[in-house]
N, C-alpha and C positions, 0 to 999 in steps of 0.2 A: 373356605370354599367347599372342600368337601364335607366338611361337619355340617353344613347348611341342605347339603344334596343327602345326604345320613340320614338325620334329622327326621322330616316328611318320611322316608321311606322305609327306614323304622316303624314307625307310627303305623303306616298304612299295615305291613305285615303285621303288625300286633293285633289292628282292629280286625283283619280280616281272620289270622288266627281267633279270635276272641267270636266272632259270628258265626266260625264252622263249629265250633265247640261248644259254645254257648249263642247259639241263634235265638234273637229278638223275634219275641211273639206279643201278638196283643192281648193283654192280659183279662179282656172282656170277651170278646170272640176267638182268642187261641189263632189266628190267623197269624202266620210266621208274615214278618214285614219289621220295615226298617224305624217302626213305635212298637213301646208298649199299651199305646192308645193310638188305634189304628182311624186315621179320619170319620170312616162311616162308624167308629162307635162313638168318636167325640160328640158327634152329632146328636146321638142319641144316650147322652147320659141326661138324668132327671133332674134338672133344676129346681132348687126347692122352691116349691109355690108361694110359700110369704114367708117373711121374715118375723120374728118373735124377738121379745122384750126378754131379754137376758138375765133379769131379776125376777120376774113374773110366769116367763114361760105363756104370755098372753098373745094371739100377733099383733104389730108393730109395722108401721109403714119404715118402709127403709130400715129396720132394726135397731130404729134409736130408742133408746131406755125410755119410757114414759115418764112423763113428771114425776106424778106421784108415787113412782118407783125408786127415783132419782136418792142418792146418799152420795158423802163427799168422799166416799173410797169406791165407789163403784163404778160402771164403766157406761161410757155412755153409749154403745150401741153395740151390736154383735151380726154381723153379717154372713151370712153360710152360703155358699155358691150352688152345691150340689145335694141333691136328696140321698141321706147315707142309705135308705129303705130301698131304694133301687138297688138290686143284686149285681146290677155292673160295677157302680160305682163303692158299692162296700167290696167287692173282690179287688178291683184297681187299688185300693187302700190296705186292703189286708195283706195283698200277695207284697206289694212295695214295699211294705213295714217288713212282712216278717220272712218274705225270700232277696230280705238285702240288697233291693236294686234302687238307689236312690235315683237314679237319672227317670222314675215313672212321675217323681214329683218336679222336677222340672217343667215336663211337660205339665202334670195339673196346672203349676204357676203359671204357667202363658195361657191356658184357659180361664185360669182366673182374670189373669190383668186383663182381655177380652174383653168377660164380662163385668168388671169394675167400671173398663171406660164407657162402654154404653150403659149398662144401666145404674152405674153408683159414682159416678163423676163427682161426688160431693166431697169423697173421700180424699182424692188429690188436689182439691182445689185450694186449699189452702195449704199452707208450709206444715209437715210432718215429718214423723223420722219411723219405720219401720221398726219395728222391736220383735223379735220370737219368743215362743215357751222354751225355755232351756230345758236339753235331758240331765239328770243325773251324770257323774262323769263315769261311771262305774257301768251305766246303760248304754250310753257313748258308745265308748268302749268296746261293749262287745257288739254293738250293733254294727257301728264304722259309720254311722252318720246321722245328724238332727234331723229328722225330715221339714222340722218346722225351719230353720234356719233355709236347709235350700230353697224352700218355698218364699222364703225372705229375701233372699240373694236374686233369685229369677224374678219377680215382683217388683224388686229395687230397680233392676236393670232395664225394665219393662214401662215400670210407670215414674221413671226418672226420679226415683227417693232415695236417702241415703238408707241404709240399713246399719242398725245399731246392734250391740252387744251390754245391752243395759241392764239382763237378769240374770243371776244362776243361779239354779236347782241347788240346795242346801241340803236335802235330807232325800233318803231314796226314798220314794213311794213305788204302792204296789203298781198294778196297772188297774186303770181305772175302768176297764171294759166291763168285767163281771162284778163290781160293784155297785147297792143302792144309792141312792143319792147323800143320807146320811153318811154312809161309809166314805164315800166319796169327798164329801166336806173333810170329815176327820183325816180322810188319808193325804190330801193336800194342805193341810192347814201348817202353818211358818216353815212351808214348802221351800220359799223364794225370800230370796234376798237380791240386791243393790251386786252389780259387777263392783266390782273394785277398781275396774279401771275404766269403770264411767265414773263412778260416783255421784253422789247427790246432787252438784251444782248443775252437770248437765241435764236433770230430770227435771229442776224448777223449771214453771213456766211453761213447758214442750210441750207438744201435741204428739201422740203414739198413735198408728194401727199396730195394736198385736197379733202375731199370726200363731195359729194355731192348725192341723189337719181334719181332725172331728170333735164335736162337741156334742154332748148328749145334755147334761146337767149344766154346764158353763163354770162348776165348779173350781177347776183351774185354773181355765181362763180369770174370774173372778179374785180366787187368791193371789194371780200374778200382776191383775192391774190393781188389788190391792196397796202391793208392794207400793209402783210407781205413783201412785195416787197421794199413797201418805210421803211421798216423799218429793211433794210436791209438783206433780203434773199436770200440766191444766184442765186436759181433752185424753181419752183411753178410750178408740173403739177397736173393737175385736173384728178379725175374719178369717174364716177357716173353710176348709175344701166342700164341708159336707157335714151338715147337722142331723143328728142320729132321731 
């Protein structure tokens, strides 16, 4: 009985300590409030105007890989929600990543699954399972959190899919921001491997969205549906926050 009345009121003193010390600002307009994406900026983040061919870099209706792009490890479509060239939305992504606040990708997720259901309904319409880019465990680590995973988790719970644990990061790579696109290929290449505690059987056959937060080259992306592809997956389309 009293550990029940504790409990909540703990909690409350913690958050409210946690808000006079560390107050919640909107990470686009710097307006103190209770987001890190305060409504009127949500409003006005850049949606990317078309979606491109993931193999090609050509545009693509709906982001599906064109025919004659098409290869049996390669992914069939790449969906980007937001324009990374918009300065709001590259600061929401940079401040989140590297001043350690994973709850700003939560919030992205729920403006993602918004705009999935109205404009990408195709996506849930058939049976799929959610899959992330794994970090290194080493980057983990000091980071304190996958941002691609929570975006998978809020996503799951949003657009009624399971969320999987079907890849890990095998070898550290650099970061792939200030690298060409060659570099880029090399620096993810036998990146990824098979969880161990999915293993192969549950990869035949399945349909994946892989979630990722930006994409410039699709480089990783690429390498990580590689992985599931060869290992028997039937359908691999990609989607991420904000294409560079």
């Amino acid at each position: 009985m009293i550990h029940s009345f504790l409990k909540p009121l703990f909690a409350d003193i913690k958050t409210l300590c946690l808000d006079t010390l560390f107050p919640i600002y909107c990470l686009a307009c710097e307006i103190e409030g209770p987001k890190f994406i305060c409504d009127a900026c949500q409003s006005k983040l850049t949606p990317l105007p078309h979606q491109f061919c993931i193999s090609c870099h050509k545009m693509s209706i709906g982001g599906l890989t064109h025919p004659h792009c098409q290869s049996p490890h390669a992914a069939d479509g790449l969906i980007s929600i937001f324009d990374y060239t918009d300065e709001k939305v590259a600061d929401i992504l940079i401040k989140g990543k590297y001043s350690f606040l994973p709850d700003v990708y939560k919030e992205l997720a729920a403006l993602m699954a918004k705009r999935i259901k109205t404009d990408f309904p195709f996506l849930v319409a058939n049976s799929c399972e959610l899959a992330y880019v794994p970090l290194h465990t080493w980057r983990q680590r000091w980071r304190g959190f996958n941002q691609s995973k929570i975006l998978g988790e809020i996503l799951g719970k949003e657009l009624n899919l399971p969320v999987v644990d079907v890849l890990q990061r095998k070898k550290f790579t650099k970061t792939q921001k200030n690298l060409k696109k060659e570099k880029r290929i090399k620096n993810v290449d036998s990146a990824f491997s098979l969880s161990p505690l999915f293993g192969k059987k549950g990869v035949r056959g399945g349909s994946f969205i892989l979630i990722d937060d930006v994409t410039t080259t699709g480089s990783t992306l690429s390498e990580a549906v590689r992985v599931l592809k060869r290992n028997g997956a039937q359908k691999v389309i990609c989607i991420t926050v904000a294409r560079d």
